[in-house]
Structures are given as structure tokens and as C-alpha cells.
DOMI-400342 format. One line per field, with one value per residue (C-alpha): residue number from 1; residue in one letter; x, y, z. Coordinates in steps of 0.2 Angstrom, whole numbers, plus 5000, padded with zeros to 4 digits. Each point is the difference from the previous one (the first is absolute). Layout:
// DOMI-400342
num	c(NUM / ...)
residuo	c(A / ...)
u	c(X / ...)
v	c(Y / ...)
w	c(Z / ...)
This chain:
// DOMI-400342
num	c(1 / 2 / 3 / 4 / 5 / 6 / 7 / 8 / 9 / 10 / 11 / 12 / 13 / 14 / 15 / 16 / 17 / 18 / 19 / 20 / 21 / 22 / 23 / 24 / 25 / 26 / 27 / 28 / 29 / 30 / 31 / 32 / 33 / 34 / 35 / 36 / 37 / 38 / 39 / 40 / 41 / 42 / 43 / 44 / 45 / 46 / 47 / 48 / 49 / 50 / 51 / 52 / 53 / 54 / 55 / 56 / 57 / 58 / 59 / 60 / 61 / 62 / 63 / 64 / 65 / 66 / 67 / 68 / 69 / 70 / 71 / 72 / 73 / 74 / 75 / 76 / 77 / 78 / 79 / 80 / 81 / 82 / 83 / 84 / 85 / 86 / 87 / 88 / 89 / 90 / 91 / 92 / 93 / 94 / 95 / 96 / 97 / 98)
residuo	c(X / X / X / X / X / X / X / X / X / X / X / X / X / X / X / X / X / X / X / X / X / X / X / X / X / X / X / X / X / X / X / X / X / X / X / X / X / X / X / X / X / X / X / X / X / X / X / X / X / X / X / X / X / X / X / X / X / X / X / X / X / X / X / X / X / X / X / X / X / X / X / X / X / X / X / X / X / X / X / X / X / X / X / X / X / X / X / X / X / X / X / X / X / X / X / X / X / X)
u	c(5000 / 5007 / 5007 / 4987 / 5008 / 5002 / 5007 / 5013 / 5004 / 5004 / 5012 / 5009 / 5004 / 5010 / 5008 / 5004 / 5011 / 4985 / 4988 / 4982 / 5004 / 4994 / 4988 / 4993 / 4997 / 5015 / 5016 / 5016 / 5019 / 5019 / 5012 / 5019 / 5014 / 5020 / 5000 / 4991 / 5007 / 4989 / 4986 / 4996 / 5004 / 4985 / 4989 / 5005 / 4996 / 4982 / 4995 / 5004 / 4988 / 4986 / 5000 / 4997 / 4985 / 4995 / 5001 / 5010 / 5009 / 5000 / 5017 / 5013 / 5021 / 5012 / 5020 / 4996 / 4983 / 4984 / 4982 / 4987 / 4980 / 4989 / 4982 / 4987 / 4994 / 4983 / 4997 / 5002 / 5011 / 5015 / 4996 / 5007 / 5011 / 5009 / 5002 / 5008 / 5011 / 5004 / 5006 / 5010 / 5008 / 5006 / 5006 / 5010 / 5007 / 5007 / 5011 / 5007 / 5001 / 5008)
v	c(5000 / 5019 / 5009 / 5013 / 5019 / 5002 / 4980 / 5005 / 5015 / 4993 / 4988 / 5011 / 5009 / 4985 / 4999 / 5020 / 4994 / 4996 / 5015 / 4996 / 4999 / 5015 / 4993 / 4986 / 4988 / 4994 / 5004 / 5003 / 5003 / 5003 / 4991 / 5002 / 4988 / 5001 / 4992 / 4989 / 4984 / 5008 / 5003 / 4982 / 4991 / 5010 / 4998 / 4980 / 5000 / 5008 / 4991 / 4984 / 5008 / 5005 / 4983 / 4993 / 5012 / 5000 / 5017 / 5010 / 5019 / 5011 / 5006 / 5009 / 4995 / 5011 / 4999 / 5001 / 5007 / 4992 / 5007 / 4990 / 5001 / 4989 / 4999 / 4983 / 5001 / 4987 / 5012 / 5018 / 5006 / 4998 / 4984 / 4993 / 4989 / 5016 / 5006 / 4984 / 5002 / 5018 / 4995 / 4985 / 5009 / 5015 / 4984 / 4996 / 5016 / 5001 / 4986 / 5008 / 5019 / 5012)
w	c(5000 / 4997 / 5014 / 5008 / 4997 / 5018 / 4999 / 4986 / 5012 / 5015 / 4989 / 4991 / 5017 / 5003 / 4982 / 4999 / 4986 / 4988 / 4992 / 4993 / 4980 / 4994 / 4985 / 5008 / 5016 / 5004 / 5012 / 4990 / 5007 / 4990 / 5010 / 4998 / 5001 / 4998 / 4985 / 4986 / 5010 / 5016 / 4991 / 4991 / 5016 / 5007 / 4985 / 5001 / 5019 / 4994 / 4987 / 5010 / 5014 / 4986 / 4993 / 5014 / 5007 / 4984 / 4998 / 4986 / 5002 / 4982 / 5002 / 4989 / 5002 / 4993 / 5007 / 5019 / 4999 / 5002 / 4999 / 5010 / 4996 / 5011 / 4997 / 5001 / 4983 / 5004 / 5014 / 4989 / 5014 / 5014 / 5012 / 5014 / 4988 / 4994 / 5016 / 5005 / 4984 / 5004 / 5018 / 4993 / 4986 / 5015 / 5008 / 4985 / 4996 / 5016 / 4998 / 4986 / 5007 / 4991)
């Protein structure tokens, strides 16, 4: 089921990384690694994640940059699945700080 306003709200406070896309329902953040190397460890570390919930980011990879969009397409907006994502993928990147 999609997220409530006043659920999306309250968890993006704890994900101050990620915005609300600007033309559609969905959460989006540009995360920044050291290098390419970096970068594609984190996106291998979240696709293994997504396969596994099922669950698949849009994202855009270019050198040591990648831009994330999460939405729940059946549901026409952000659920708790992207919010889980989001909270996994900050996870990731962590390991990997810059």
C-alpha cells in the first residue's frame, strides 16, 4: 500500500538524505563514492538486496555517481518497500563513505 503523506513524512525525517522526486511519487537521492570501484560494489550490494525483496531501484551510474529513484509502481507511489530500500541503500553507502 502507498505511504500516507504524513507516513512518507515522518520517514523521510529519518532518511534526510532522500527528497520527494520532483515530478512524481517517489523518494530519489545522488549518492557519492571515491571512485567507479566504490560505486558498483554498492550497486551490486543493492541489486542483490532488490532481488531478493523483489523490489527494483531506477537508478543512473556514471564514474562514482549514482542517482537513485524509488517508487512502487503497482501502488502509484513510495511504500514501505522503498523506504526499506532507501534505509538499506544509506546502509550501503556507508560502507563505502567517501
Amino acid at each position: 500500500m502507498k505511504l500516507t503523506i504524513e507516513e512518507l513524512k515522518a520517514a523521510l525525517k529519518r532518511l534526510p538524505d532522500w527528497q520527494l522526486a520532483k515530478d512524481r511519487e517517489a523518494i530519489s537521492r545522488k549518492f557519492q563514492f571515491v571512485d567507479f570501484d566504490a560505486a558498483f560494489a554498492f550497486m551490486t550490494r543493492t541489486a542483490l538486496l532488490a532481488a531478493k525483496m523483489d523490489h527494483h531501484p531506477e537508478w543512473f551510474n556514471v564514474y562514482n555517481k549514482v542517482d537513485v529513484t524509488l517508487a512502487t509502481h503497482d501502488a502509484g507511489g513510495v511504500t514501505q518497500k522503498d523506504i526499506d530500500l532507501a534505509t538499506a541503500m544509506d546502509g550501503y553507502a556507508a560502507l563505502t563513505a567517501r
